[in-house]
C-alpha positions as CSV (number, residue, x, y, z in Angstrom):
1,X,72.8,95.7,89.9
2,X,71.2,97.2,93.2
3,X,72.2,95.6,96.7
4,X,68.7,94.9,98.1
5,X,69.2,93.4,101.4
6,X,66.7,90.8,102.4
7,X,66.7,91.6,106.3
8,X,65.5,95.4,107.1
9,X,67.8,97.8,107.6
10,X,67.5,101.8,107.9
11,X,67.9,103.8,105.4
12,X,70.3,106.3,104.4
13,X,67.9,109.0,105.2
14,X,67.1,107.6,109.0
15,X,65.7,109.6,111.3
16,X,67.3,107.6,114.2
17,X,70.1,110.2,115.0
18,X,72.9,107.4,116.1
19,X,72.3,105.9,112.5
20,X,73.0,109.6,111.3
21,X,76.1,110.0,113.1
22,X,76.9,106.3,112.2
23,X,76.8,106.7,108.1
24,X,78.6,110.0,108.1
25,X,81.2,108.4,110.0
26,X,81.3,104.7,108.5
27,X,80.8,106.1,104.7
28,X,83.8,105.6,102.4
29,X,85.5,108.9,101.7
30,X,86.6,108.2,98.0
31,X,83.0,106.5,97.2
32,X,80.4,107.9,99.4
33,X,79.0,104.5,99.4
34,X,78.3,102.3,103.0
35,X,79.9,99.0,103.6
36,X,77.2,96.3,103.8
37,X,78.3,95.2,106.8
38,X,77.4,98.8,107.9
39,X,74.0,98.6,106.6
40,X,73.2,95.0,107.7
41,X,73.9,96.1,111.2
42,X,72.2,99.2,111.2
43,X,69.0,98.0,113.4
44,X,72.0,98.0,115.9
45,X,73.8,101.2,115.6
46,X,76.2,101.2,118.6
47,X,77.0,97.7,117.5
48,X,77.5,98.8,114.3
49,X,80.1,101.6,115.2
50,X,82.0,99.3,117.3
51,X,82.3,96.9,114.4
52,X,83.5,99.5,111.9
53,X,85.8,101.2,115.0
54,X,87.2,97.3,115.3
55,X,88.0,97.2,111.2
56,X,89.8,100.8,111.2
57,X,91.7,99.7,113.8
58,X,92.7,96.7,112.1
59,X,93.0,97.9,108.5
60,X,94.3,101.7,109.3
61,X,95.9,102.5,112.7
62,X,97.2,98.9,112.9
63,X,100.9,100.0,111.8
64,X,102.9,97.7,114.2
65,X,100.9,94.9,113.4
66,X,102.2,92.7,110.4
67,X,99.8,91.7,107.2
68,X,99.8,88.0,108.6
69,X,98.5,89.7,112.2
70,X,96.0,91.3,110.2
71,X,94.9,88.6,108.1
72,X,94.1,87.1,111.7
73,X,92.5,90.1,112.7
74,X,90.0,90.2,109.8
75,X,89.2,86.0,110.1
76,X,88.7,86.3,113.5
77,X,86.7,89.9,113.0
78,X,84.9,87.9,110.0
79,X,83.8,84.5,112.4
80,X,82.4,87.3,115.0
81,X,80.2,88.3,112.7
82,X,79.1,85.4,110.6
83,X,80.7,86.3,107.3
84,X,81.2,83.1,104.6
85,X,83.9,85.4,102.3
């Protein structure tokens, strides 16, 4: 099934050049594909790039911290931005 957001977002063919930079660096290497998080916060691109610099510090660079820290990390990252997972 296709992901059809209901709010607008821009598309992966934006003109906005900040969106550009933003999808070639937030798109998953092994998929291609764009989290929706990325997408849904698109409108805001500079927001958008601080939220996905804020998850690959978490998820990635976040050696010290242990998986409990980082279970916290991603609740609290997930409240922040209004997710119901």
């Amino acid at each position: 099934m296709t992901w059809r957001p209901w709010i607008r977002i821009e598309p992966e063919d934006s003109s906005n050049e900040k969106v550009q930079i933003l999808y070639k660096k937030a798109r998953k290497p092994l998929t291609g594909k764009l989290s929706d998080l990325t997408q849904l916060t698109s409108l805001s691109p500079d927001m958008s790039d601080h939220l996905h610099s804020l998850g690959v510090a978490v998820y990635r660079d976040a050696g010290n911290l242990s998986l409990r820290e980082k279970g916290v990390a991603a609740l609290v990252t997930s409240a922040l931005v209004g997710c119901v997972h």
